[in-house]
C-alpha positions in Angstrom: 0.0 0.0 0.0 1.6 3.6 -1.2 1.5 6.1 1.9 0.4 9.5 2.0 1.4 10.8 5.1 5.5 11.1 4.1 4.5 13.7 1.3 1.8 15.1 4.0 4.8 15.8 6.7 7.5 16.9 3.5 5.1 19.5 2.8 4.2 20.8 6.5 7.9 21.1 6.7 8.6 23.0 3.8 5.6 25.2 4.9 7.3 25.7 8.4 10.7 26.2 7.1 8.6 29.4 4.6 7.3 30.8 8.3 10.4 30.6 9.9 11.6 32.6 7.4 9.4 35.1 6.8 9.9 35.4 11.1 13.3 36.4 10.1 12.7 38.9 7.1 10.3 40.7 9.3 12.2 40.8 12.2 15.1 42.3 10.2 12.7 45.3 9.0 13.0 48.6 11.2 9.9 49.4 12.7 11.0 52.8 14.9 11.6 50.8 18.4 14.6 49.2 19.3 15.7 45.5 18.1 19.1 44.2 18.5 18.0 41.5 15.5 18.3 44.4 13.2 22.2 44.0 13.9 22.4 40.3 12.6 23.6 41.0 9.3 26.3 43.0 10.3 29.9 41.4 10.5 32.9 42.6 11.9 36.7 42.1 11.0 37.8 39.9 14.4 41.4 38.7 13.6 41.1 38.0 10.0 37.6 37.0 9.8 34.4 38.4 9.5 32.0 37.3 12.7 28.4 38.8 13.8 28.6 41.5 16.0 26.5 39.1 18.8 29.6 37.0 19.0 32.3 39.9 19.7 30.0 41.6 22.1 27.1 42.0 24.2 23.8 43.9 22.4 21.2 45.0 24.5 18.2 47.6 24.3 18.1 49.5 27.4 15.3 51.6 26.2 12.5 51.8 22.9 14.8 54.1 21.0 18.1 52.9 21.9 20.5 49.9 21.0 23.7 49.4 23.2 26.9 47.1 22.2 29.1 46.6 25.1 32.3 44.9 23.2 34.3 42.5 24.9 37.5 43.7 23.7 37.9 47.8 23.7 40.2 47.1 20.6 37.4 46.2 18.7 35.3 49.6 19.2 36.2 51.5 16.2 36.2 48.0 13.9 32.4 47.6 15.7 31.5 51.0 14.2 33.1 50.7 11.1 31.0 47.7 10.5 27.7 49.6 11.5 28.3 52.2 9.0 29.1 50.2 6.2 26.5 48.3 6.7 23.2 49.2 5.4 21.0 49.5 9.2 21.1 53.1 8.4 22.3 54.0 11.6 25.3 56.8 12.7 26.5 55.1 16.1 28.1 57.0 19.1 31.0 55.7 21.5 32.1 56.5 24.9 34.9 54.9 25.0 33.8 52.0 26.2 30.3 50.9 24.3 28.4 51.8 21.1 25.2 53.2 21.3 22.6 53.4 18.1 19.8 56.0 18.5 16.8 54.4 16.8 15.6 57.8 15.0 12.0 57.8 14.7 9.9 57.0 11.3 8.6 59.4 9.0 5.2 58.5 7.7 6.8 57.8 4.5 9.0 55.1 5.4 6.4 53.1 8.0 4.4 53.2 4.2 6.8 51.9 2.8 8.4 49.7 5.5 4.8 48.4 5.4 4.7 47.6 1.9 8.1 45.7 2.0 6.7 43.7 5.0 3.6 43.0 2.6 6.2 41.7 0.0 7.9 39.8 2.2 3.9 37.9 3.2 3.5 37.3 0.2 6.4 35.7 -0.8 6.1 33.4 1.7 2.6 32.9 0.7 3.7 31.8 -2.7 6.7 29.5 -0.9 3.6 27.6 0.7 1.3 27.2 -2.6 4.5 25.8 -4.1 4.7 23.3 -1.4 1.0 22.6 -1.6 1.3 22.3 -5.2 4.4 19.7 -5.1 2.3 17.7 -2.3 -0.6 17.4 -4.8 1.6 16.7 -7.7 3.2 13.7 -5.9 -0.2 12.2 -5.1 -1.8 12.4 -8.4 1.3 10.6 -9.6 0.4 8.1 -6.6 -2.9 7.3 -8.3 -1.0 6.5 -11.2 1.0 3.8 -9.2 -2.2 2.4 -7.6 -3.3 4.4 -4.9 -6.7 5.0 -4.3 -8.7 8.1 -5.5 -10.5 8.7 -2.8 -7.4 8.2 -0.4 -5.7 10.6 -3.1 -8.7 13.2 -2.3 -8.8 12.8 1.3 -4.8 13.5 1.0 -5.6 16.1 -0.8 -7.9 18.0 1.4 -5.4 17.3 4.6 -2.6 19.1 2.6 -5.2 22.2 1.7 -6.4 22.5 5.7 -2.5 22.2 6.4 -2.6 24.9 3.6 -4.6 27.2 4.7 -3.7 26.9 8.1 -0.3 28.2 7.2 -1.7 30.7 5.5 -3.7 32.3 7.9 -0.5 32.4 10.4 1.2 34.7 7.7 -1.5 37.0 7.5 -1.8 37.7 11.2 2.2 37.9 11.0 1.7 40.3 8.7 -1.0 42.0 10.6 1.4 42.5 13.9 4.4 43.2 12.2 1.8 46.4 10.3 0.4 47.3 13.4 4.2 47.5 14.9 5.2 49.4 11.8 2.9 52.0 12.1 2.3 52.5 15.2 3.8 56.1 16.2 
């Protein structure tokens, strides 16, 4: 007997894996408060080789509007800043001496418009990364029924992979919902 539920699960995973990174995207977009994850990207020249900034120092947000990084070496300051400004967080930082401090400036209504719209592209992206995988699941199991499995065991399939569907769905659009309501709220 041919079984379903392995192209069931392959498709629930490739569904997850398109949240996850959507999670990522939208955490990496700017939304006016203070977020230390907006300083993943950013790598800094430690002995040779370029590491994240979390790994050379501690990051923390001691207030909405401010990021601190407390390097653990004070030789690595001005390589810290460097970093920041050639990155592209859009960000001047200021040191004491002894840590970096990032003044989150506030949004104009402009960019939350369009920080909002790239949050919607990012949603819907990863609304077409779950069709595909919805599509692929359906694809295998008609090619099932081809090998001898079952119609209506192909159609019951087939309605598990478009609840799983739409379940995934509806967790984007209330991802995409908070990460709006963050975005423009002043």
């Amino acid at each position: 007997m041919l079984e379903v539920k392995p192209h069931l699960t392959a498709a629930e995973e490739s569904m997850e894996a398109s949240i996850l990174f959507l999670d990522e995207s939208l955490a990496h977009i700017r939304a006016g408060k203070a977020n230390a994850r907006i300083l993943d990207g950013v790598r800094v020249d430690y002995y040779g080789s370029m590491v994240p900034i979390s790994t050379v120092s501690t990051i923390t947000t001691p207030d909405a509007k401010t990021i601190s990084i407390q390097p653990w070496e004070k030789g690595l300051i001005s390589a810290i800043e460097k970093a920041i400004l050639n990155s592209d967080v859009g960000i001047t930082p200021m040191n004491n001496g002894e840590t970096i401090r990032l003044g989150i400036p506030p949004l104009t209504e402009e960019r939350r418009k369009q920080l909002a719209k790239q949050s919607k592209a990012e949603c819907e992206d990863a609304k077409i990364s779950i069709r595909n995988a919805r599509r692929d699941a359906i694809d295998q199991l008609k090619k099932m029924v081809k090998d001898g499995l079952p119609e209506d065991v192909e159609k019951d399939a087939e309605a598990n992979v478009q609840k799983i569907h739409d379940r995934y769905i509806k967790k984007i659009d209330e991802m995409f919902v908070a990460k709006e309501k963050e975005i423009l709220t002043v």
